[in-house]
N, CA, C and O atoms as CSV, one atom per row, in Angstrom:
chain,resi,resn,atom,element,x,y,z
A,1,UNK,N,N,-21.218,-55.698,0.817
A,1,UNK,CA,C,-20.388,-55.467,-0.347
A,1,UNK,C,C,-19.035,-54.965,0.114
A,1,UNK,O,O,-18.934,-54.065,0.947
A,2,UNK,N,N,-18.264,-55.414,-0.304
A,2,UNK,CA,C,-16.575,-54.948,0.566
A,2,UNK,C,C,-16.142,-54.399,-1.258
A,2,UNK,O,O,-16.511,-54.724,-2.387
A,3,UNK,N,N,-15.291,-53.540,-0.730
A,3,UNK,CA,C,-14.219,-52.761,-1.886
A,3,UNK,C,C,-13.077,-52.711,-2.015
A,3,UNK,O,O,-12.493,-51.826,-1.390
A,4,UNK,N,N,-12.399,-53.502,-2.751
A,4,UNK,CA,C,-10.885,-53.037,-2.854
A,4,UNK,C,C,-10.234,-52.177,-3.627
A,4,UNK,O,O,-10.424,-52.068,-4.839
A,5,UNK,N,N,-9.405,-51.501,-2.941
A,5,UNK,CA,C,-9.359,-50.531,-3.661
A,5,UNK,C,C,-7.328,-50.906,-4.097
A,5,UNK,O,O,-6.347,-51.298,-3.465
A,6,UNK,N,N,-7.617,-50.509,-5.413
A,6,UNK,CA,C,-5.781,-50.472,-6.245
A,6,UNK,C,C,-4.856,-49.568,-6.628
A,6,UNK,O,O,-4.973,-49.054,-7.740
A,7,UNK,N,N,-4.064,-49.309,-6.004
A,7,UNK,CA,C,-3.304,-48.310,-6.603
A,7,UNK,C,C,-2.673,-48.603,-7.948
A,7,UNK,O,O,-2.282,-49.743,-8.203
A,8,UNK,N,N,-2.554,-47.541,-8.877
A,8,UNK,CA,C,-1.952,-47.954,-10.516
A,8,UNK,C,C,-1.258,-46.917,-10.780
A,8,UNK,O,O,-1.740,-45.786,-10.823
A,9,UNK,N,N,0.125,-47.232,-11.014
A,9,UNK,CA,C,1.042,-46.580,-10.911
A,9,UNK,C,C,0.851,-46.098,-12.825
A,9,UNK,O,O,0.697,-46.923,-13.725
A,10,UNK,N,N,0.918,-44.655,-12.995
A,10,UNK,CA,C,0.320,-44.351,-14.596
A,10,UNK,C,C,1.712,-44.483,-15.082
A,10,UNK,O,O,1.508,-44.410,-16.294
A,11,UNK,N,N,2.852,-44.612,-14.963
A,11,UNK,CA,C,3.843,-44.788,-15.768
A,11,UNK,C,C,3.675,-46.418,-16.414
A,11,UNK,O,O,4.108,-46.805,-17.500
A,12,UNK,N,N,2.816,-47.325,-15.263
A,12,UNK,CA,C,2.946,-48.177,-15.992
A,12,UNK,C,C,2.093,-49.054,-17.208
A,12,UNK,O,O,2.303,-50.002,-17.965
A,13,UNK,N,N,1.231,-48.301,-16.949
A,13,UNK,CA,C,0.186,-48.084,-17.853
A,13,UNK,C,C,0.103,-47.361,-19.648
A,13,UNK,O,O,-0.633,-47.552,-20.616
A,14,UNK,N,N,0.899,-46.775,-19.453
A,14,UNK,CA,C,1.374,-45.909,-20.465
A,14,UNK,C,C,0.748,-44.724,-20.764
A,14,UNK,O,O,0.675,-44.197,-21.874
A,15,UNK,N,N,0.111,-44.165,-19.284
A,15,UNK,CA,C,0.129,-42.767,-19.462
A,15,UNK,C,C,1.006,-41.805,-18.612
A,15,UNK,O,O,1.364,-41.878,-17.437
A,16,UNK,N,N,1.292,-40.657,-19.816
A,16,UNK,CA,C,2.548,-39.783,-19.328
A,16,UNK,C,C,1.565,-39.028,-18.396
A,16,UNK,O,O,0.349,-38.955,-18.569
A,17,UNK,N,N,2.394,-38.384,-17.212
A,17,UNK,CA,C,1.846,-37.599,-16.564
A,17,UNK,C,C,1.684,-35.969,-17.404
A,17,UNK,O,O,2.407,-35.833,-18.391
A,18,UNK,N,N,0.957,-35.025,-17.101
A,18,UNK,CA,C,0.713,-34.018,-17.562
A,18,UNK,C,C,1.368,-32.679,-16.787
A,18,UNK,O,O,0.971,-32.239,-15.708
A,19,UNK,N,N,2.885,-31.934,-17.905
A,19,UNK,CA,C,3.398,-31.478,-17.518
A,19,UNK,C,C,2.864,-29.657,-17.248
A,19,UNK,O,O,2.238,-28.978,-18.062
A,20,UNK,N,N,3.146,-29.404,-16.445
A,20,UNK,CA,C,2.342,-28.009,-15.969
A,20,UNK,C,C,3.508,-27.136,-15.654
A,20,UNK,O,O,4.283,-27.357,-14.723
A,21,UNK,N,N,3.588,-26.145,-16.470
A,21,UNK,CA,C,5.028,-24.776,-16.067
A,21,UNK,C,C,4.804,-24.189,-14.972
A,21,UNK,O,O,3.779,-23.514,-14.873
A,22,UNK,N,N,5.477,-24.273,-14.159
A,22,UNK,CA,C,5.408,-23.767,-12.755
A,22,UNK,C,C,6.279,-22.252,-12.730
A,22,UNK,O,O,7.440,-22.179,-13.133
A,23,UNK,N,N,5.620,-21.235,-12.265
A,23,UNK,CA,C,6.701,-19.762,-12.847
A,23,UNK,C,C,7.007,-19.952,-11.574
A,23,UNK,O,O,6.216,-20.263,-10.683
A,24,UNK,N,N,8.650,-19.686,-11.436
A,24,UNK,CA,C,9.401,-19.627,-10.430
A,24,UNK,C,C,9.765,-18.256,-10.335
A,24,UNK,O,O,10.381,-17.724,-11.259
A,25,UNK,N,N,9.126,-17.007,-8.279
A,25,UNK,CA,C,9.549,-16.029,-8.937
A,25,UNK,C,C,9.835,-16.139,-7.436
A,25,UNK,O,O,9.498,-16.751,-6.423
A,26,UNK,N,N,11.056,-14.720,-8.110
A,26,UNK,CA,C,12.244,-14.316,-6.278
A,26,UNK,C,C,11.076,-13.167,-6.144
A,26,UNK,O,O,10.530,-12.539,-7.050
A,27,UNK,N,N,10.828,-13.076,-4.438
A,27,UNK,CA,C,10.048,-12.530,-3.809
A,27,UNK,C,C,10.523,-12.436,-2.851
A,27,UNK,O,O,11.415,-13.216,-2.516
A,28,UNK,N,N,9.938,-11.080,-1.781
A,28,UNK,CA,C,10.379,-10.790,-0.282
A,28,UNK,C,C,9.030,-11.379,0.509
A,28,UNK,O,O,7.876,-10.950,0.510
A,29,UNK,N,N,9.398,-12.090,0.926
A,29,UNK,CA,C,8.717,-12.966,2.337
A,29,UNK,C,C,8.744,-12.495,3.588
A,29,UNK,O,O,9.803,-12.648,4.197
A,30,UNK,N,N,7.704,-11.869,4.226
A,30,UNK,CA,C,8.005,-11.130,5.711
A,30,UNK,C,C,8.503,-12.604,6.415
A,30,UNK,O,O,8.225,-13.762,6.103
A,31,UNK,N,N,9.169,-12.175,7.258
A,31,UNK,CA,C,9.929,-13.213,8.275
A,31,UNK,C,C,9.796,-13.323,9.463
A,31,UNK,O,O,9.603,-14.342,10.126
A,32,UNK,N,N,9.948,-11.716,9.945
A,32,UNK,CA,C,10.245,-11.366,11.198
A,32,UNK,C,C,9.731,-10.267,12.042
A,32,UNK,O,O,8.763,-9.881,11.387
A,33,UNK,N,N,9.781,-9.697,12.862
A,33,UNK,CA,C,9.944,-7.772,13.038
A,33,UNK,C,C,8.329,-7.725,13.996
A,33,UNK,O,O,7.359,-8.475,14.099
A,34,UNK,N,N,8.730,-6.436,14.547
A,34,UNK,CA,C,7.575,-5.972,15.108
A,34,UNK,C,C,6.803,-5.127,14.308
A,34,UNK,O,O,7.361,-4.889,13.237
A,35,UNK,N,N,5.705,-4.583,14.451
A,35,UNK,CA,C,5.058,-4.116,14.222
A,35,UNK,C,C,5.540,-2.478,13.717
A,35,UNK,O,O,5.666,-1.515,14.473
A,36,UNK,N,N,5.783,-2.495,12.062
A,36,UNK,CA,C,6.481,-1.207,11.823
A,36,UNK,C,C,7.917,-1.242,11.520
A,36,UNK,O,O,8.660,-0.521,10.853
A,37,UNK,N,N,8.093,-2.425,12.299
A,37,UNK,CA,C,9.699,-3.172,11.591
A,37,UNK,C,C,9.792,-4.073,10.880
A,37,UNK,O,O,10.416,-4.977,11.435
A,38,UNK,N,N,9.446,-4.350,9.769
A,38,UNK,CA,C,9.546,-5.525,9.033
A,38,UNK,C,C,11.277,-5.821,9.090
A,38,UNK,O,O,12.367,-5.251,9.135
A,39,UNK,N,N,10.695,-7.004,9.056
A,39,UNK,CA,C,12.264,-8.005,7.877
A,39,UNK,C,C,11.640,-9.307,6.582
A,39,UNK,O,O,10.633,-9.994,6.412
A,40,UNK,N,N,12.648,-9.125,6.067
A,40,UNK,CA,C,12.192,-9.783,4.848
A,40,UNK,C,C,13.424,-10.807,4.191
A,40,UNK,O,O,14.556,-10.418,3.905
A,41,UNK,N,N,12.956,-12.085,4.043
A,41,UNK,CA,C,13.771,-13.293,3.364
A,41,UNK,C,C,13.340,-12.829,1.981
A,41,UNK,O,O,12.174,-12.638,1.637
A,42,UNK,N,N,14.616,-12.644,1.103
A,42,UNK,CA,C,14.166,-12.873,-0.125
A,42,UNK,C,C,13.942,-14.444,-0.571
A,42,UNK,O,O,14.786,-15.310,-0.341
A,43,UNK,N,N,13.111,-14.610,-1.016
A,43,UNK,CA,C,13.005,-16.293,-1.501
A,43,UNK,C,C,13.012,-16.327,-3.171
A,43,UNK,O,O,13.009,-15.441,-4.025
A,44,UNK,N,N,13.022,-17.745,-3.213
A,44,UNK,CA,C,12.779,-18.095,-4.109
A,44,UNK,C,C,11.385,-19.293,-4.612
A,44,UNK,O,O,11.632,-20.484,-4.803
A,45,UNK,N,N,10.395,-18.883,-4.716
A,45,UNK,CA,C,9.627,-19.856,-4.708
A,45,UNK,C,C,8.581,-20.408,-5.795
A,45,UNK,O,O,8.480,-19.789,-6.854
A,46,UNK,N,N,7.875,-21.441,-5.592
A,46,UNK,CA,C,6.738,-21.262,-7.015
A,46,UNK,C,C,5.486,-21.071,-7.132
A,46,UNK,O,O,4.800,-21.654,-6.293
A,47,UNK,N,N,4.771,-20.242,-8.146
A,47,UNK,CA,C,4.019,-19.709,-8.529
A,47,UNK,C,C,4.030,-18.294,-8.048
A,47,UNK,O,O,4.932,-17.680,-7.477
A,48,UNK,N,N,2.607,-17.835,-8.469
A,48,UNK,CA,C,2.300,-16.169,-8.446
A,48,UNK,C,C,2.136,-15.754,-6.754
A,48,UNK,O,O,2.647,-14.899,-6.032
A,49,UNK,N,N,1.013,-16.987,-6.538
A,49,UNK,CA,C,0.858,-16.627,-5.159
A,49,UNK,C,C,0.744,-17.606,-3.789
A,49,UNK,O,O,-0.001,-17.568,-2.810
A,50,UNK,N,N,1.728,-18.409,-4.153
A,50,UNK,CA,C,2.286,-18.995,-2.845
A,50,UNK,C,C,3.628,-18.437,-2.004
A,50,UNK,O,O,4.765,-18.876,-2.179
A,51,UNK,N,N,3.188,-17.167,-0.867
A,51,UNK,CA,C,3.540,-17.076,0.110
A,51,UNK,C,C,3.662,-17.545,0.607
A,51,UNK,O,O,4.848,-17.727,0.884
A,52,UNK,N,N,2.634,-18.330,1.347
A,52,UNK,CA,C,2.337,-19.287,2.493
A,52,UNK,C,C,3.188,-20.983,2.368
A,52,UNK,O,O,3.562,-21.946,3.038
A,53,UNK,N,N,3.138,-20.573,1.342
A,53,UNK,CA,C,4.098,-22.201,1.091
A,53,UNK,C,C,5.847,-21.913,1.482
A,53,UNK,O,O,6.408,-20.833,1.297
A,54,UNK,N,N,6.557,-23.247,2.096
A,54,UNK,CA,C,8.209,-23.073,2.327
A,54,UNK,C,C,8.764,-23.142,0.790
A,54,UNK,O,O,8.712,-23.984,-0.106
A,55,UNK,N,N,9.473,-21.477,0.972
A,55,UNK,CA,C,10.430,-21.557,-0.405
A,55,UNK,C,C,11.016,-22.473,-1.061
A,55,UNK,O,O,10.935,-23.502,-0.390
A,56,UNK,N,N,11.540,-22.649,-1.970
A,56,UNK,CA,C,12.828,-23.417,-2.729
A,56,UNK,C,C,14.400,-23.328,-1.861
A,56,UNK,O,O,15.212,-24.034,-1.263
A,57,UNK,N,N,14.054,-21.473,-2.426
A,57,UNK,CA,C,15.929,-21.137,-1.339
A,57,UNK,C,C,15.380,-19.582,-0.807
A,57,UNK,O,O,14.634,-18.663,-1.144
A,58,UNK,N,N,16.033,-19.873,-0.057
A,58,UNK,CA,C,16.349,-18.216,0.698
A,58,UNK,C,C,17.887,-17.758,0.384
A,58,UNK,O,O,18.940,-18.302,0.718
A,59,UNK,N,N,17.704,-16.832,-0.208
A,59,UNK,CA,C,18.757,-16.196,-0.824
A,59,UNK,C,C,19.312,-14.776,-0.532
A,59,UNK,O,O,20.278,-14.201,-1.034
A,60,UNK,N,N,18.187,-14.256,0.689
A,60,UNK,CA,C,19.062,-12.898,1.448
A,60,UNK,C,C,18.294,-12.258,2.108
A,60,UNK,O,O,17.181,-12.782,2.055
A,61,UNK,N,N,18.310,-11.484,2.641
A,61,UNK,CA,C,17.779,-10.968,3.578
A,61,UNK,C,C,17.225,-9.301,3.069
A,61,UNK,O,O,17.694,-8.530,2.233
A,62,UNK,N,N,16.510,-9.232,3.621
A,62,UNK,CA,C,16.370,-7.444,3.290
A,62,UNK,C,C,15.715,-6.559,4.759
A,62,UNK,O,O,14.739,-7.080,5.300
A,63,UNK,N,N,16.024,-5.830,5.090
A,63,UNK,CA,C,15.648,-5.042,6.014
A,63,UNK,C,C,15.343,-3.583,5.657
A,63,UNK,O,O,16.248,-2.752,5.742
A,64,UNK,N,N,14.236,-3.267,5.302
A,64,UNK,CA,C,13.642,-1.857,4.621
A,64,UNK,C,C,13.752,-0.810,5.464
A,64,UNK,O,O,13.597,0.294,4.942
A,65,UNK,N,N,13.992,-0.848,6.701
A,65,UNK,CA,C,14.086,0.108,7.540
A,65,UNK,C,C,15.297,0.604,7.947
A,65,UNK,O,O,16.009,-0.013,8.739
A,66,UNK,N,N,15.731,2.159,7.256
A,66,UNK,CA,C,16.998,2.805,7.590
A,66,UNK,C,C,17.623,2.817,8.568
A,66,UNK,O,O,16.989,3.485,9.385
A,67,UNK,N,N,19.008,2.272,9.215
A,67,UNK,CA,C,19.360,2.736,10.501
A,67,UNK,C,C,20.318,4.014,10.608
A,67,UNK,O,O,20.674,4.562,9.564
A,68,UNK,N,N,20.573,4.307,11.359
A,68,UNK,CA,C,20.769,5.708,11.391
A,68,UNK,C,C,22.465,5.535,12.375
A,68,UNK,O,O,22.340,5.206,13.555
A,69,UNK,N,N,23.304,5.667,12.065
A,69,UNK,CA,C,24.597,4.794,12.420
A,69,UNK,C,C,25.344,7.089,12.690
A,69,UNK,O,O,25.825,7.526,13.736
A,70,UNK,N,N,25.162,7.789,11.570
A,70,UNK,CA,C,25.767,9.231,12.248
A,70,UNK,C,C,24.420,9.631,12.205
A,70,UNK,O,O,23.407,9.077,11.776
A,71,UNK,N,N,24.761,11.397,13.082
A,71,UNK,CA,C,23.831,11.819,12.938
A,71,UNK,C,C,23.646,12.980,11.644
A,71,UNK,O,O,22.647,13.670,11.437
A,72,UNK,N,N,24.842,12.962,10.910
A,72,UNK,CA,C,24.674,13.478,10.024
A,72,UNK,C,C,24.010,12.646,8.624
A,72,UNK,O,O,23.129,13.008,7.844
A,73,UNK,N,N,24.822,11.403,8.672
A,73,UNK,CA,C,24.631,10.371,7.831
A,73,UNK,C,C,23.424,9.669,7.267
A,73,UNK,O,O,23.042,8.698,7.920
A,74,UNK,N,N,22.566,10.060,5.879
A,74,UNK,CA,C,21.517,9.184,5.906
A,74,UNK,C,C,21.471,7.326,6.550
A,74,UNK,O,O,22.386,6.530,6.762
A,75,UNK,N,N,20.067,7.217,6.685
A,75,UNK,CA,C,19.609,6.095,6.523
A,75,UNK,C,C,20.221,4.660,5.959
A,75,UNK,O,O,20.068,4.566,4.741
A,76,UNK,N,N,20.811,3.642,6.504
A,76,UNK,CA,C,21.154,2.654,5.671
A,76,UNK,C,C,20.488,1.499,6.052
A,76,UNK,O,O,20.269,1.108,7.199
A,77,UNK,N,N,20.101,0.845,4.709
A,77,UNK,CA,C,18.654,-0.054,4.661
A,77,UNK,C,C,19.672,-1.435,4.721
A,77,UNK,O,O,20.700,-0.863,4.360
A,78,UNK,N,N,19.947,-2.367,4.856
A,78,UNK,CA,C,20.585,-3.768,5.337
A,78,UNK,C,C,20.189,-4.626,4.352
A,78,UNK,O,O,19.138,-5.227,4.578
A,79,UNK,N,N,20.724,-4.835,3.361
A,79,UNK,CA,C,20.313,-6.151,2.888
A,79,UNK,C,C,22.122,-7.291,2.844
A,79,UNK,O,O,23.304,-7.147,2.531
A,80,UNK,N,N,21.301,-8.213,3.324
A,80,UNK,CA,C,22.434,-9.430,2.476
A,80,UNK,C,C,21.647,-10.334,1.372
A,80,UNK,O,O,20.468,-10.686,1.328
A,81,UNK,N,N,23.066,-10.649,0.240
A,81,UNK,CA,C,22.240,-11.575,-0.833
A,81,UNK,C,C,23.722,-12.157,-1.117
A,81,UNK,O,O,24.847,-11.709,-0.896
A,82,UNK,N,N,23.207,-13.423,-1.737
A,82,UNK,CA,C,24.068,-14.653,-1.958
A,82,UNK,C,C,24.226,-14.601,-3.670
A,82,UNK,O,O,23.865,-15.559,-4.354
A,83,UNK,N,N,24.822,-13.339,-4.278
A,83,UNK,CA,C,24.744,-12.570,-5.579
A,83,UNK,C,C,25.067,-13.940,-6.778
A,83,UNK,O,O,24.761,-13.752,-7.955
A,84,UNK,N,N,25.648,-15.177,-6.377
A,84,UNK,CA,C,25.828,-16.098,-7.074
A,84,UNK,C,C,24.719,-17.047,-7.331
A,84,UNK,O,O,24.649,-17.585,-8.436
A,85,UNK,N,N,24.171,-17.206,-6.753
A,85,UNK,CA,C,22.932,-18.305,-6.363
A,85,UNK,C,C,21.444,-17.032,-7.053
A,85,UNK,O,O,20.556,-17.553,-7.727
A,86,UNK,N,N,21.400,-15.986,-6.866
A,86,UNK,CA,C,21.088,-14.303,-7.615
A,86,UNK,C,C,20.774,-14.730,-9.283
A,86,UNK,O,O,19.748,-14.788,-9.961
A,87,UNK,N,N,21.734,-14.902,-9.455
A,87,UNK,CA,C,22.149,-15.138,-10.817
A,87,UNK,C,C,21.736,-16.176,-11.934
A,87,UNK,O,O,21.424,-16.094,-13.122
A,88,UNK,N,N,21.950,-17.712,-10.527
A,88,UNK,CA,C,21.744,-18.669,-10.839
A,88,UNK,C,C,20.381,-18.453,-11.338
A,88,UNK,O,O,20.196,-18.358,-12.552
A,89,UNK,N,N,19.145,-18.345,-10.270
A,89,UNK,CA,C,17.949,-18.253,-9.959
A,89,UNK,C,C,17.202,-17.292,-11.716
A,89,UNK,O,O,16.357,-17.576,-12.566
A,90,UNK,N,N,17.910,-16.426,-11.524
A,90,UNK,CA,C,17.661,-15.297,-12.853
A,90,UNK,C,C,18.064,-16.122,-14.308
A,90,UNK,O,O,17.440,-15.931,-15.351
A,91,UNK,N,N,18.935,-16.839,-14.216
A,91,UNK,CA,C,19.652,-17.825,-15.455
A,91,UNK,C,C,18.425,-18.772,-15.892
A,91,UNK,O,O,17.843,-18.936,-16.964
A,92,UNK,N,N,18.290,-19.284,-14.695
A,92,UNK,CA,C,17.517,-20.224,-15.153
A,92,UNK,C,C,15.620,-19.819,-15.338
A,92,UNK,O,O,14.871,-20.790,-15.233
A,93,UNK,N,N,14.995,-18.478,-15.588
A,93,UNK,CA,C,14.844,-18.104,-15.719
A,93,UNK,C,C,13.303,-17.581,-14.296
A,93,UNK,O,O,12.131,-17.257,-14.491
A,94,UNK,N,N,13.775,-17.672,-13.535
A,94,UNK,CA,C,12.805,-17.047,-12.442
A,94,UNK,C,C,13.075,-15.594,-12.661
A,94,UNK,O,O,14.084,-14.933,-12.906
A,95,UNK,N,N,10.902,-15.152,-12.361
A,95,UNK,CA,C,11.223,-13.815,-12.338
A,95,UNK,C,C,10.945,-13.270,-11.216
A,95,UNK,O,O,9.826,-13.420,-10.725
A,96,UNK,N,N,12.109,-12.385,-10.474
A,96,UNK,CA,C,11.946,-11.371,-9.459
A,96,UNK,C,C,10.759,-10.606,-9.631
A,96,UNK,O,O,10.352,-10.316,-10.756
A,97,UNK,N,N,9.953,-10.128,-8.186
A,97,UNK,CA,C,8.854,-9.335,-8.262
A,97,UNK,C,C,9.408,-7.915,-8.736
A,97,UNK,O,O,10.495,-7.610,-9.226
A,98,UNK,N,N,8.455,-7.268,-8.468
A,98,UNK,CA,C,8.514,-5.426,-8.469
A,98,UNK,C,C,10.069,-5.149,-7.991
A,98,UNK,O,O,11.098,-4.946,-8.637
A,99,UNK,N,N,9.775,-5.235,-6.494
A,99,UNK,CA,C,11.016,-4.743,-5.130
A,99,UNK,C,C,12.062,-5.434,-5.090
A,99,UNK,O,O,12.972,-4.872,-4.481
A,100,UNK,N,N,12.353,-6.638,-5.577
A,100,UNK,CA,C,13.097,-7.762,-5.586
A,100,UNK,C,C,13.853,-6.925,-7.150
A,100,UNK,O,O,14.956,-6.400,-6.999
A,101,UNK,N,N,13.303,-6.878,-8.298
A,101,UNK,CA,C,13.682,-6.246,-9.364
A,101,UNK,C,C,14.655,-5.005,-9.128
A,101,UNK,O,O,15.836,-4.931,-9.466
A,102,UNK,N,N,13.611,-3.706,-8.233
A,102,UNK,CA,C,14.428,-2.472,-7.870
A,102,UNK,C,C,15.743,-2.681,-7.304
A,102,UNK,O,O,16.715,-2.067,-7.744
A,103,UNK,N,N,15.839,-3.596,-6.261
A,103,UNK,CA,C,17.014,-4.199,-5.912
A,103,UNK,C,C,17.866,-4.612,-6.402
A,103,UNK,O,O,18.949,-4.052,-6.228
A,104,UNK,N,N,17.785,-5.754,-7.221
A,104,UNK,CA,C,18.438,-6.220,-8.307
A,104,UNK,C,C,19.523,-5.042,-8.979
A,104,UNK,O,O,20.740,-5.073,-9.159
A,105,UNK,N,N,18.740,-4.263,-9.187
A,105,UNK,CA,C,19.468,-3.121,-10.328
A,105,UNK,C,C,20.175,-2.505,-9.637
A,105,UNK,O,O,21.254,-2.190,-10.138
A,106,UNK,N,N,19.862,-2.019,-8.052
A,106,UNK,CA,C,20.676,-1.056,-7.305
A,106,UNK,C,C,22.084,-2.052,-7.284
A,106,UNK,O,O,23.154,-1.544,-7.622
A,107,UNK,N,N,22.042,-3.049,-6.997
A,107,UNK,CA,C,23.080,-3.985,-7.228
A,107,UNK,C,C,23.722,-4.399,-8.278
A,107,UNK,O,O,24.787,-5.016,-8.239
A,108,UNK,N,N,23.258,-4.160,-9.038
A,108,UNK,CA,C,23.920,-4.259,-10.545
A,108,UNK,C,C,23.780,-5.749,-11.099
A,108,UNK,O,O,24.459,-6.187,-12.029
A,109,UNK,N,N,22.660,-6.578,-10.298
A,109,UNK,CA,C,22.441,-7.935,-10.829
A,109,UNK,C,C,21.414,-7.454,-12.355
A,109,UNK,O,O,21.941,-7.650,-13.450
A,110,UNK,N,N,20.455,-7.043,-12.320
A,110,UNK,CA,C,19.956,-6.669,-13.737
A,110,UNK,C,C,20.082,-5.503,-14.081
A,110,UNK,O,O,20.230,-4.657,-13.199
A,111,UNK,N,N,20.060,-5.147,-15.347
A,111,UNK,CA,C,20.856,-3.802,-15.955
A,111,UNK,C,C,19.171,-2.848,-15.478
A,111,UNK,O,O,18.075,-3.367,-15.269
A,112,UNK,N,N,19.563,-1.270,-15.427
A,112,UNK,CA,C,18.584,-0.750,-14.900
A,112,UNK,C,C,17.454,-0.580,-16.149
A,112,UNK,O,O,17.732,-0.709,-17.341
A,113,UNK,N,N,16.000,-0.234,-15.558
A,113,UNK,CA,C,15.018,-0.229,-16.548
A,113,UNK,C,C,15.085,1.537,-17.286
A,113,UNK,O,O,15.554,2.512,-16.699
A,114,UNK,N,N,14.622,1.536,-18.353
A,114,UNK,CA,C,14.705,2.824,-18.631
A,114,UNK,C,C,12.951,3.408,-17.790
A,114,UNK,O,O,11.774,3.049,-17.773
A,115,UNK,N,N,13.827,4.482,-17.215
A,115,UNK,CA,C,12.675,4.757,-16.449
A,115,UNK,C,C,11.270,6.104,-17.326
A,115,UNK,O,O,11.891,7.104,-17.687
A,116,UNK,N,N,10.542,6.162,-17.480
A,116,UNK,CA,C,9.179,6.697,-18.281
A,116,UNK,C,C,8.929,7.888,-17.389
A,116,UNK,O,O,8.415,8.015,-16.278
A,117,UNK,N,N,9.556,8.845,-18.398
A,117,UNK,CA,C,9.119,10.592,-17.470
A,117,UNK,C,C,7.898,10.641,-17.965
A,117,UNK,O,O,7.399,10.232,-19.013
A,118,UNK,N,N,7.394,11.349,-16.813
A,118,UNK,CA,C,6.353,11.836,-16.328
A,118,UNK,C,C,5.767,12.806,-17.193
A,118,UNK,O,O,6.436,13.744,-17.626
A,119,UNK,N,N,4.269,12.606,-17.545
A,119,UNK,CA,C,4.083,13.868,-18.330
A,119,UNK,C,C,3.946,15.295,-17.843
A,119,UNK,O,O,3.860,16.199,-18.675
A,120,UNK,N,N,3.922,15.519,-16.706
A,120,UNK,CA,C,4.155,16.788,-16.195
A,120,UNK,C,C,5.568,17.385,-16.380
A,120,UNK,O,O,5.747,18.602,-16.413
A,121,UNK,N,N,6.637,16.416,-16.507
A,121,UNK,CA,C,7.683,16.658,-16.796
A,121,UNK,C,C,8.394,17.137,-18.307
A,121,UNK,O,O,9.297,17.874,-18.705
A,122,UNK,N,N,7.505,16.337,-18.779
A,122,UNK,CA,C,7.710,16.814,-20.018
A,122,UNK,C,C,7.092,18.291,-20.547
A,122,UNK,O,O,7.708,19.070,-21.273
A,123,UNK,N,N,5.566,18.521,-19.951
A,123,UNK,CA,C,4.945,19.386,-20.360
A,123,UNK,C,C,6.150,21.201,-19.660
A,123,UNK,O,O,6.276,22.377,-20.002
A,124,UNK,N,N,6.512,20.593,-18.965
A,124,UNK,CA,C,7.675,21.544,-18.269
A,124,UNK,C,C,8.917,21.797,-19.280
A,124,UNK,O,O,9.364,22.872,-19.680
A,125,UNK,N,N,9.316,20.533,-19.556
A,125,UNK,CA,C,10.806,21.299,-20.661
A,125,UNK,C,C,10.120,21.302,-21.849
A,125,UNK,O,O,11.070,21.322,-22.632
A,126,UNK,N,N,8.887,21.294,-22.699
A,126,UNK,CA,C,8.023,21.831,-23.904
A,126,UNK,C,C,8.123,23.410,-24.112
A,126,UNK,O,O,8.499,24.141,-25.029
A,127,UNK,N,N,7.276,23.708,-21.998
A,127,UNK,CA,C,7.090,25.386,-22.440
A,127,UNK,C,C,8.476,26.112,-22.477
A,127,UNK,O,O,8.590,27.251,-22.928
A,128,UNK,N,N,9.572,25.354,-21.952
A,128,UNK,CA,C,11.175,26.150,-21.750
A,128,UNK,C,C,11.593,25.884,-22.672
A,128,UNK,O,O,12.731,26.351,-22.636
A,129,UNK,N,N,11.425,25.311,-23.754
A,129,UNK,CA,C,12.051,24.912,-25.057
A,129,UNK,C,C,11.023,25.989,-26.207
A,129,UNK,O,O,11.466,26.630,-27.160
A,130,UNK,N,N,9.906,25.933,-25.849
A,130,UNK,CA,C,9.404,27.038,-26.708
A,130,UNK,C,C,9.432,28.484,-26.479
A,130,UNK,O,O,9.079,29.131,-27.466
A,131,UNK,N,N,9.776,29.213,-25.376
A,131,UNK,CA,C,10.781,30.345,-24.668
A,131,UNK,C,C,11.776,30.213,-25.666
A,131,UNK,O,O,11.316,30.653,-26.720
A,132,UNK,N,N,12.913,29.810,-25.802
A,132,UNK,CA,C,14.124,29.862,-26.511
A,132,UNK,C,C,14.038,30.331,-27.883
A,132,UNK,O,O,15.054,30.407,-28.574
């Protein structure tokens, strides 16, 4: 018995292919570094959890680890970003992770989140407000 086998192209058939939303989100991708030194590509890529897959774009770099340039002088952490292409990526509506987000804001690409005090904090200016 022999088999041939046909390829059928479904456009021509008249079935549409079946469209599936792909969430496009900016993420830090380890890259590089020894052990204790990371470096990190920010990317741009798709879905929740394809790491392992090659990005869309690489759009900057981040280096989490402070260098120490005086000795009086804190820590300065290294990032480069391509703040236009930033934008683009955010426009069209990809969402930045967690760290990618915090960033964002230190940069002034998204406006900052209102941040949620702590209830210990609160329970603190309660008893100094009931003193008064």
């Amino acid at each position: 018995m022999h088999l041939q086998l046909h390829k059928i192209n479904l456009d021509d058939i008249g079935i549409s292919h079946p469209t599936v939303a792909m969430v496009v989100r900016i993420r830090l991708a380890r890259m590089f570094g020894r052990a204790g030194w990371p470096k990190y590509n920010i990317t741009v890529a798709y879905g929740p959890n394809r790491v392992t897959r090659k990005p869309i774009e690489v759009i900057g770099t981040y280096d989490p680890v402070p260098k120490q340039f005086d000795d009086e002088a804190k820590g300065i952490k290294e990032v480069h970003l391509d703040f236009d292409r930033a934008r683009y990526w955010l426009g069209v509506g990809a969402q930045p992770s967690d760290t990618v987000t915090r960033l964002f804001e230190k940069f002034g690409i998204l406006p900052p989140k209102p941040r949620r005090e702590s209830p210990q904090s609160k329970a603190g200016k309660d008893e100094t407000s009931a003193d008064k």
